[in-house]
C-alpha positions as CSV (number, residue, x, y, z in Angstrom):
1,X,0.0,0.0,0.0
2,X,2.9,2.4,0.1
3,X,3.3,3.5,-3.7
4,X,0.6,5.4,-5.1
5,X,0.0,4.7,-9.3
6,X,1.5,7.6,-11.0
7,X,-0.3,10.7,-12.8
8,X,-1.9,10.4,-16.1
9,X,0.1,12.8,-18.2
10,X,-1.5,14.5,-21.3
11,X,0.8,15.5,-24.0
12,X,-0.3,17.9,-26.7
13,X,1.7,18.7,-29.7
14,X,2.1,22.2,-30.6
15,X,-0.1,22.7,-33.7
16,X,1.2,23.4,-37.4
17,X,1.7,26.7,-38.6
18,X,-1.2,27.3,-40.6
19,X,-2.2,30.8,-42.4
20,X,-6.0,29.9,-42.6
21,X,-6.5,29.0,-46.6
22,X,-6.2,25.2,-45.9
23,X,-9.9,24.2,-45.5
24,X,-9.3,22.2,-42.4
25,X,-6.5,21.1,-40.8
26,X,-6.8,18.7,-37.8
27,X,-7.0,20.8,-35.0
28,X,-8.5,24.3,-36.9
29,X,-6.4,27.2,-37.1
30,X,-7.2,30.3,-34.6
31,X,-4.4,32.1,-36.8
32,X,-1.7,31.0,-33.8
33,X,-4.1,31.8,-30.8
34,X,-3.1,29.4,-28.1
35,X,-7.0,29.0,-26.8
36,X,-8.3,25.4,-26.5
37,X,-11.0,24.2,-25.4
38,X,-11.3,20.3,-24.8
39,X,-14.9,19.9,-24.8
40,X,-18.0,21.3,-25.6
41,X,-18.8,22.2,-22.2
42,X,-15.5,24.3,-21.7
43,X,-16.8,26.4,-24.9
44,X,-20.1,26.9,-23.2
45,X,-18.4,27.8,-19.8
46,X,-16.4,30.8,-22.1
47,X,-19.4,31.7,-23.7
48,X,-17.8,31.0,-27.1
49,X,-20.9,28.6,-28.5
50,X,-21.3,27.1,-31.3
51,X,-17.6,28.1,-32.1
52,X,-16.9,28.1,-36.2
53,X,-13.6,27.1,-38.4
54,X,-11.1,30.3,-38.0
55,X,-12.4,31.2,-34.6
56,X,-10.0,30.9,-31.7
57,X,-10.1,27.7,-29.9
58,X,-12.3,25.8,-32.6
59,X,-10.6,21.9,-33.3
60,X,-12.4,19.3,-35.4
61,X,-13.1,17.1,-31.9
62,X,-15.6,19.9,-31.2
63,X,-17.2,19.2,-34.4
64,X,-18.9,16.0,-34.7
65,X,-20.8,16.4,-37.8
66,X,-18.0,17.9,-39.8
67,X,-19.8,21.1,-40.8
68,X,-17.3,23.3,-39.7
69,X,-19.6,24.6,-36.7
70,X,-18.7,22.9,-33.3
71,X,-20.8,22.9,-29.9
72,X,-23.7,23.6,-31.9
């Protein structure tokens, strides 16, 4: 009973440089804004619902239809 299980650790790579005329690149550009949001709820919570492509923050696991509105 003495050693406790470590941590989880959550690694996130640092996105690609992206100037906004790709359509869509895995985790949406915010033009190099370092806002995240990991669910839906955390968008709510900032007020920022339904987030779109471009916008600050906006990654494609907040859009589960693919319509390029997330938290909708």
């Amino acid at each position: 009973m003495g050693s406790a299980a470590p941590a989880a650790r959550v690694t996130v790579p640092p996105a690609a440089e992206d100037d906004g005329t790709s359509g869509g690149s895995g985790s949406g550009g915010g033009g190099g804004s370092s806002t995240y949001y990991a669910n839906c709820s955390a968008v709510r919570a900032a007020g920022a619902d339904p987030i779109r492509v471009g916008r600050p923050g906006y990654g494609r696991h907040l859009d589960r239809d693919g319509d390029g509105v997330g938290c909708e």
